[in-house]
Steps between C-alpha positions, in 0.01 A plus 500: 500500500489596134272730257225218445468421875460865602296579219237193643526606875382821427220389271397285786481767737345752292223221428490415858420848600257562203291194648529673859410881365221315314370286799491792706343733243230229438419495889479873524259482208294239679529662863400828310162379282400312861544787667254729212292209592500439815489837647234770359411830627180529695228676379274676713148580405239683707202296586378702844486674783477365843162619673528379816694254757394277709635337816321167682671468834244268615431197269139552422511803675410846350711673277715797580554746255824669432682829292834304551622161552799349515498186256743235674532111367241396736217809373425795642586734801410800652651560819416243752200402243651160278312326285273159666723518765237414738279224527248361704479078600284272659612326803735270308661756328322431192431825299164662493391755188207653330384179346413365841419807700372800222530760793821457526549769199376767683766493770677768485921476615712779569853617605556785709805546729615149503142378596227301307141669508249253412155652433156345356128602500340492841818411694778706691812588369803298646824581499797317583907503464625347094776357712436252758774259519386322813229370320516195367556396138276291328533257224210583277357337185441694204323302245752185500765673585671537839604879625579633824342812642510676862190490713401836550325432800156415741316859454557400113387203526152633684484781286435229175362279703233758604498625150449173298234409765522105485572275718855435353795695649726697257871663539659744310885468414744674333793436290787633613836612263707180624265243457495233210269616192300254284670445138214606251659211264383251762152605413492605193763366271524801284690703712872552535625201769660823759179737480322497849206612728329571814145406487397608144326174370801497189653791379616829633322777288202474275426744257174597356344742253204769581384392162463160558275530831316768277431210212399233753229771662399566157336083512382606892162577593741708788843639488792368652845681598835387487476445862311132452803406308798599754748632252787658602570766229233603299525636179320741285503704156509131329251280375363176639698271547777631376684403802500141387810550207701717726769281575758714578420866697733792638292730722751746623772345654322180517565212227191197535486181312161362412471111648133419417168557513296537803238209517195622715303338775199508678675778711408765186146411628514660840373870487826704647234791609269282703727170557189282351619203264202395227715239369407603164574832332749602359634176474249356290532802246863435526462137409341599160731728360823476641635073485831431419563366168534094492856451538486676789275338703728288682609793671183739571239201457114654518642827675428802296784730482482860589821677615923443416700383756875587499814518680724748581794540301669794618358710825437881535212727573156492344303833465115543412539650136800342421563414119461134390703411266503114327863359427571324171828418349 
């Protein structure tokens, strides 16, 4: 090989490895500006303090109110106590709440010692085992969906029964850790396709603001508490609604992602002190300040909205006077 072919072979190489050095340099630069893109520090901003936290064993039932809770994917536990884990069905297995029978929000259920204590005005306490797996298991209906849930057995049954005081028959059942959850998506599009629940009607923890229920009295000829509205988490040290452009929170060791708003029912009607529903107020009031915008009404339709629903992003412990703190990147 002489001088001239050498001299080209290496000029060949050299330009080969220029066009690889370049190549790769130009990738780098691109994986590098997507990455300055694509990934942003979070910014955490105060917007709150947690005032209280509240836990509805019983769907419809009264609320029980906690220090601490542990926030899991499906909402909150404390103890034995987990979030509309119970619920009571008519004969078919159909679920029964506080839009048919209003009284049902001033039962009262407890754990203590591995037993249920069920307590309401002008009835007995009863008490039975949380575990009773020679009971049967019943495949209930909650709304259109399908969910299982273990019959918690005849003095139960009497005790609603008794309670209720109609001619119907009613069971309580509850959802134990191995049975099949309803997918939220299935009801509500919005949500992630894996996020699940019990008996919750969609979502497993609702959030709402002190100083929205304050605003909505303000329009009342009588107060209301957060206890019409069932939240989970309630929030003060904010303004109203506030709650509604939180998308992203970390309370303590807790991370929640905002789904949607909470459209409201006739159940906000039914007083949770006396269990009377007027079919009326708030929901009226609600109705006239608090519609979703137009392009949103094939979700929420007339409903007014009052409340955030989220999921649980990452689990931990919830304290009363925890720091909120809104995400943003």
């Amino acid at each position: 090989m002489d001088l001239r072919e050498l001299t080209g072979n290496a000029l060949a190489q050299n330009k080969r490895t220029a066009l690889l050095i370049g190549g790769a340099g130009a990738a780098l630069l691109g994986l590098g500006l997507g990455y300055k893109y694509m990934w942003r520090p979070e910014k955490a901003v105060r917007v709150g303090v947690v005032s209280q936290l509240l836990i509805h064993p019983l769907k419809s039932g009264k609320a029980v109110p906690v220090a601490l809770a542990e926030c899991q994917k499906m909402g909150l536990k404390f103890g034995e106590l987990q979030d509309r884990h119970w619920l009571v069905v008519t004969e078919d297995s159909h679920m029964v709440t506080g839009r048919q029978e209003p009284r049902l929000v001033l039962v009262s259920l407890t754990c203590e010692g591995g037993h249920v204590c069920l307590n309401a005005p002008s009835m007995e306490e009863l008490k039975f085992p949380i575990k009773q797996p020679v009971n049967p298991i019943l495949n209930c209906r909650v709304f259109s969906a399908a969910i299982q849930g273990r019959d918690c057995g005849d003095e139960a049954s009497q005790w609603f029964t008794r309670y209720l005081g109609t001619e119907k028959t009613f069971r309580l059942v509850y959802f134990e850790p191995q049975m099949r959850a309803r997918r939220s998506a299935d009801i509500e599009p919005l949500f992630p396709k894996d996020e699940q629940v019990a008996y919750p009607d969609v979502g497993p923890v609702m959030l709402l603001s002190e100083a929205s229920v304050k605003d909505l009295s303000s329009k009342l000829e009588k107060d209301v508490t957060v206890e019409r509205f069932r939240p989970n988490i309630v929030i003060s040290d904010c303004e109203a609604f506030s709650e509604d452009s939180w998308e992203e929170l970390q309370i303590g060791s807790v991370r929640l992602q905002r789904v949607m708003s909470c459209g409201r029912c006739i159940f906000t009607t039914v007083d949770p002190e006396t269990g009377v529903i007027s079919r009326k107020e708030p929901l009226e009031t609600l109705k006239s300040y608090r519609l979703c915008k137009p392009s949103e009404q094939h979700i929420y339709k007339k409903d007014p909205l009052f409340g955030q629903l989220h999921t649980v992003k990452k689990t931990g412990i919830l304290q009363v006077g925890d720091e909120v703190y809104k995400i943003s990147r």
